[in-house]
PALUM-19622 format. One record per residue: residue number from 1; x, y, z of N, C-alpha, C, O, CB in turn; residue in one letter. Coordinates in nm, 2 decimals. Glycine has a CB too. Example, Ala and Ser with C-alpha at 12.3 -4.5 7.8 and 13.67 -1.06 7.14 Angstrom:
! residues 2
1 1.32 -0.57 0.78 1.23 -0.45 0.78 1.32 -0.33 0.78 1.42 -0.33 0.85 1.13 -0.45 0.90 a $
2 1.28 -0.22 0.71 1.37 -0.11 0.71 1.29 0.00 0.79 1.34 0.11 0.80 1.41 -0.06 0.57 s $
***
This chain:
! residues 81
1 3.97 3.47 -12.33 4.09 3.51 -12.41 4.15 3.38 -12.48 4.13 3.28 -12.42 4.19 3.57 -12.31 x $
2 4.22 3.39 -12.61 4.27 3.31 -12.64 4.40 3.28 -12.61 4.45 3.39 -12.57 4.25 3.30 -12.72 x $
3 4.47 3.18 -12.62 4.63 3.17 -12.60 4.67 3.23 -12.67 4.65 3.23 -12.79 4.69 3.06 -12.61 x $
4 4.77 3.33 -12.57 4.85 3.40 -12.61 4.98 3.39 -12.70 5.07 3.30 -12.69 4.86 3.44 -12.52 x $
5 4.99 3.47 -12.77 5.09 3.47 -12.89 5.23 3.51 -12.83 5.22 3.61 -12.75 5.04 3.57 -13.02 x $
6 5.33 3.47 -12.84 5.44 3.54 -12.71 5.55 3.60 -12.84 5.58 3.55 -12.94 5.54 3.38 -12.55 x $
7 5.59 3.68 -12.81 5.72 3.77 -12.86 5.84 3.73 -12.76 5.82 3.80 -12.65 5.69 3.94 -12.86 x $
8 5.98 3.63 -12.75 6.05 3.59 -12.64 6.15 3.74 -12.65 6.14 3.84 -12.72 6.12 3.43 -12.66 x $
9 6.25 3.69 -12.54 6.35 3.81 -12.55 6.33 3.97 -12.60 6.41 4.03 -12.68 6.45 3.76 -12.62 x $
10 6.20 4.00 -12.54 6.22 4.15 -12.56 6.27 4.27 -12.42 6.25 4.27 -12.29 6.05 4.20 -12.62 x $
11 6.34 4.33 -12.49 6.37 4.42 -12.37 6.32 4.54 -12.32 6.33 4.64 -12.38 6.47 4.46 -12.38 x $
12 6.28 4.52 -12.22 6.13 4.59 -12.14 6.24 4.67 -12.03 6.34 4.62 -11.97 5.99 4.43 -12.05 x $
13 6.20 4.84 -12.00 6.20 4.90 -11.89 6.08 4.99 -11.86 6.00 5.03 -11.94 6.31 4.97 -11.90 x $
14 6.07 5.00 -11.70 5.90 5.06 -11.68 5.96 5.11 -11.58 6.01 5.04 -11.50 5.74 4.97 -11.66 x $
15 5.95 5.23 -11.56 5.99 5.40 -11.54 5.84 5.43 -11.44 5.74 5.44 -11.50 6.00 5.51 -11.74 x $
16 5.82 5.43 -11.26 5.75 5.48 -11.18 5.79 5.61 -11.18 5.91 5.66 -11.19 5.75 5.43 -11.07 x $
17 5.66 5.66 -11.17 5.72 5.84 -11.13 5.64 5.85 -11.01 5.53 5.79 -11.04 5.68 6.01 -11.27 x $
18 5.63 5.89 -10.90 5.53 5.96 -10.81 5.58 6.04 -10.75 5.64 6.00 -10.65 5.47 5.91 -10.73 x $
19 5.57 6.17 -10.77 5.58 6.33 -10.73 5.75 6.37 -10.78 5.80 6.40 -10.89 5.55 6.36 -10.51 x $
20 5.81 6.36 -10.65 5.96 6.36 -10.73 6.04 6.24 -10.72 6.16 6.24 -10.77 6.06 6.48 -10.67 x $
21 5.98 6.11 -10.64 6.03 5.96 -10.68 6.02 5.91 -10.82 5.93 5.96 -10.88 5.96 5.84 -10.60 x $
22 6.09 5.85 -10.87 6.14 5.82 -10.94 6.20 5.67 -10.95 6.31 5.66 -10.90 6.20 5.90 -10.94 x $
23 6.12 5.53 -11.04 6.17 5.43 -11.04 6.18 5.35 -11.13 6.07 5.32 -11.17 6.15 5.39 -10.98 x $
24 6.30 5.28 -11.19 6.30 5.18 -11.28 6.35 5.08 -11.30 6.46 5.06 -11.28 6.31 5.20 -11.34 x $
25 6.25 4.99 -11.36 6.30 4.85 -11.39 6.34 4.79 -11.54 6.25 4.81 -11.63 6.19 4.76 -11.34 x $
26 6.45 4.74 -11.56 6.44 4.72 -11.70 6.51 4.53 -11.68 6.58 4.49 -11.59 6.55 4.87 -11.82 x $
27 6.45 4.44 -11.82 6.53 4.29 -11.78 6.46 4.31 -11.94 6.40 4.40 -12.00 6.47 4.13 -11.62 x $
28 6.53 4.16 -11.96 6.49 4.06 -12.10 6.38 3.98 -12.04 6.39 3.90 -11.95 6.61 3.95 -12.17 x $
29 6.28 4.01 -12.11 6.14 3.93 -12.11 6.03 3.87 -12.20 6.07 3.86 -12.32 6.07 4.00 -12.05 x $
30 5.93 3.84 -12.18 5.86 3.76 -12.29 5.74 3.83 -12.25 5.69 3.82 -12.14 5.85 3.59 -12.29 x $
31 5.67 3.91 -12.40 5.57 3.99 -12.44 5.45 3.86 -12.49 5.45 3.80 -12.60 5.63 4.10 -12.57 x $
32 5.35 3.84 -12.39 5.23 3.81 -12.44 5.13 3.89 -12.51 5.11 4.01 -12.48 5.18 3.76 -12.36 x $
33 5.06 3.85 -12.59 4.95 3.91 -12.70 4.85 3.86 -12.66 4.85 3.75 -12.71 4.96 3.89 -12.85 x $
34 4.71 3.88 -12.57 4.61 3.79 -12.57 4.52 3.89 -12.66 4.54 4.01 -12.67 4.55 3.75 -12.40 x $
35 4.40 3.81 -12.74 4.31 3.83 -12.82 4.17 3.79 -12.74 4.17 3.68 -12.69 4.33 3.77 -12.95 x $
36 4.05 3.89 -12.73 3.94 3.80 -12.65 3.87 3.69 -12.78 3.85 3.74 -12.90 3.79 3.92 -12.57 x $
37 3.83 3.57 -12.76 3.76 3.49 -12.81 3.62 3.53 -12.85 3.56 3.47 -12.94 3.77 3.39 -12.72 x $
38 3.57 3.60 -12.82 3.47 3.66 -12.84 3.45 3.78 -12.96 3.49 3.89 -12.93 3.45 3.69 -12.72 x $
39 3.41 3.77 -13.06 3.43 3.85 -13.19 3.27 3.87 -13.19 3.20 3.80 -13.11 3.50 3.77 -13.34 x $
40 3.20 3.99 -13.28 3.31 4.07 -13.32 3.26 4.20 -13.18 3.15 4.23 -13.13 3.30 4.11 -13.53 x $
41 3.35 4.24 -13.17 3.35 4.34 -13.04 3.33 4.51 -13.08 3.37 4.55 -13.18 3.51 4.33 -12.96 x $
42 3.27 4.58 -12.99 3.22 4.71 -13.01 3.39 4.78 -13.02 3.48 4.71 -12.97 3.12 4.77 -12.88 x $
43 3.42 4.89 -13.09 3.52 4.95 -13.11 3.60 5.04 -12.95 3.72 5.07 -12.94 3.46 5.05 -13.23 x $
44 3.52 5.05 -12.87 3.53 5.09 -12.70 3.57 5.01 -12.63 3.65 5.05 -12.54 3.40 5.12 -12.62 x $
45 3.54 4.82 -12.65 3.59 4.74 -12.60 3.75 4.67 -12.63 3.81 4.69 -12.74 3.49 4.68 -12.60 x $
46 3.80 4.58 -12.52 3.98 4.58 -12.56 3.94 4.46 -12.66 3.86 4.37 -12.66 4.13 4.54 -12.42 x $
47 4.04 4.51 -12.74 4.09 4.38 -12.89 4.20 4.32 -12.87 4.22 4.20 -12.91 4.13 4.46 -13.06 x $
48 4.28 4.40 -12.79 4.42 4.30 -12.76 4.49 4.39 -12.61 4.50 4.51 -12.57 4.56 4.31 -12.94 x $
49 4.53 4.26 -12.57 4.60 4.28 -12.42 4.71 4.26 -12.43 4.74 4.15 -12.45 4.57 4.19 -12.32 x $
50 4.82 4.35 -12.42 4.97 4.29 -12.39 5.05 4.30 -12.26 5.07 4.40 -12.18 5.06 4.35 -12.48 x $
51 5.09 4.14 -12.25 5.14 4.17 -12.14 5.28 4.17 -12.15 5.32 4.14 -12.26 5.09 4.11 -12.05 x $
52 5.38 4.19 -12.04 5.49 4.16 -11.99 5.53 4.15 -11.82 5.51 4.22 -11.72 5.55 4.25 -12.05 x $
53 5.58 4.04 -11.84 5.57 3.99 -11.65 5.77 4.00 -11.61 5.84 3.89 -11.62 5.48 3.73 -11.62 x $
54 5.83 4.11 -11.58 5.98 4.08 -11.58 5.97 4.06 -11.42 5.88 4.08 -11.35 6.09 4.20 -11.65 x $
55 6.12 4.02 -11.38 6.12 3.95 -11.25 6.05 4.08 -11.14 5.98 4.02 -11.06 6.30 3.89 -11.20 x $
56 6.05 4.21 -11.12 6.07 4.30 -11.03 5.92 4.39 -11.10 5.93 4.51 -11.06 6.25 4.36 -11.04 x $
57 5.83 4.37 -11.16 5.75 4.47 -11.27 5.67 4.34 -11.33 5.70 4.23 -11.34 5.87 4.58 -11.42 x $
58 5.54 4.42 -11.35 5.41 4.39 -11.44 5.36 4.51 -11.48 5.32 4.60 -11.42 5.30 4.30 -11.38 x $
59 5.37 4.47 -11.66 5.32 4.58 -11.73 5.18 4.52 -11.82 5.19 4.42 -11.89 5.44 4.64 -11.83 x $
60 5.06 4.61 -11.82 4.97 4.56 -11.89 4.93 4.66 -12.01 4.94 4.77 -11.97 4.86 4.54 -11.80 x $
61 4.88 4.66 -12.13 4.82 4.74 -12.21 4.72 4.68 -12.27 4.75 4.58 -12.34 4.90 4.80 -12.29 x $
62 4.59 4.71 -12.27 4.48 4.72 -12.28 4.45 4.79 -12.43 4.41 4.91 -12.41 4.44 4.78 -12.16 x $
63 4.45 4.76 -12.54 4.44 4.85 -12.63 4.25 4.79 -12.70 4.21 4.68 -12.74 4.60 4.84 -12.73 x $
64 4.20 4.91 -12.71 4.04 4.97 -12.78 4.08 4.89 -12.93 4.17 4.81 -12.95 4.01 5.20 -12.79 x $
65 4.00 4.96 -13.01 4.00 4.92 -13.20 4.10 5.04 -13.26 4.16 5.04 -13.36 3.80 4.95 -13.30 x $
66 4.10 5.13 -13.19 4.13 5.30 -13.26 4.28 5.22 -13.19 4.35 5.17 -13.27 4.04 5.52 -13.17 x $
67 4.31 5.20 -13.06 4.47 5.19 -13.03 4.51 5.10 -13.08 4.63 5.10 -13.10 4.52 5.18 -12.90 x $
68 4.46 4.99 -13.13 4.51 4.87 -13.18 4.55 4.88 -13.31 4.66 4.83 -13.35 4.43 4.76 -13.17 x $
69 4.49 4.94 -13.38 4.53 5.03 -13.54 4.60 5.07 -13.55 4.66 5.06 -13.66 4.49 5.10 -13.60 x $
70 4.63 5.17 -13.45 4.71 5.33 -13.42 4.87 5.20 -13.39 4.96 5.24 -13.46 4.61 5.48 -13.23 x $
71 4.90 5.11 -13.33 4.99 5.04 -13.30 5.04 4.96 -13.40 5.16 4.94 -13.42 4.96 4.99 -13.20 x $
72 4.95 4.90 -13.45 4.93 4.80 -13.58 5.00 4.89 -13.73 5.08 4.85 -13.82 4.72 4.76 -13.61 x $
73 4.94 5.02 -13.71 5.03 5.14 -13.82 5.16 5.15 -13.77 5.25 5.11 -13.85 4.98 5.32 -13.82 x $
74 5.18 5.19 -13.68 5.31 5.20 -13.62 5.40 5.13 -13.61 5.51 5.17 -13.58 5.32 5.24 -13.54 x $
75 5.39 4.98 -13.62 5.47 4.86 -13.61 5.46 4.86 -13.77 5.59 4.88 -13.77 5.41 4.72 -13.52 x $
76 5.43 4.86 -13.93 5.40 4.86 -13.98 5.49 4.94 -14.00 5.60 4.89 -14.00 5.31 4.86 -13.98 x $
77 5.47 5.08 -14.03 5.56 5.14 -14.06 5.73 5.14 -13.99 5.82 5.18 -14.06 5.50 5.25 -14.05 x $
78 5.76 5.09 -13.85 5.87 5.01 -13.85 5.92 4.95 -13.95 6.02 4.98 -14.01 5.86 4.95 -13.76 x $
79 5.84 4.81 -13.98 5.90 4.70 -14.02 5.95 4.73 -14.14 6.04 4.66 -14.18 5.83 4.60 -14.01 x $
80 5.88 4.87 -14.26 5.87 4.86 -14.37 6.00 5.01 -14.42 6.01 5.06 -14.54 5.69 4.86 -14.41 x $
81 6.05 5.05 -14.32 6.14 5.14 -14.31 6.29 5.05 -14.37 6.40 5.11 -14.38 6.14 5.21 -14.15 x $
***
């Protein structure tokens, strides 16, 4: 992986559900972006990792070629609204 690209002060909550528990954590945190070093990669394998580490929660997303696009549009069309 390469060094990660960080987004500071984003505001992160992550919502447990199991059966009818119910739990959540939300803080100001820092969004890492890792890319693997290794190019060029099958479309099945991850293109980008994000993470977020807040004091109480770790969140990981794992995104394929199809999710990274599908996210990459959607930030995209955010920014351009």
């Amino acid at each position: 992986m390469t060094r990660p690209t960080t987004v500071e002060a984003v505001d992160t909550m992550v919502r447990i559900t199991d059966g009818r528990v119910s739990m959540t954590a939300s803080s100001e945190t820092t969004a890492r972006v890792h890319i693997p070093d290794r190019q060029p990669l099958a479309a099945i394998e991850t293109h980008a990792t994000i993470r977020v580490d807040g004091p109480d929660y770790k969140a990981t997303l794992e995104l394929d070629a199809d999710a990274a696009a599908a996210l990459h549009a959607a930030l995209e069309e955010a920014i351009n609204r």
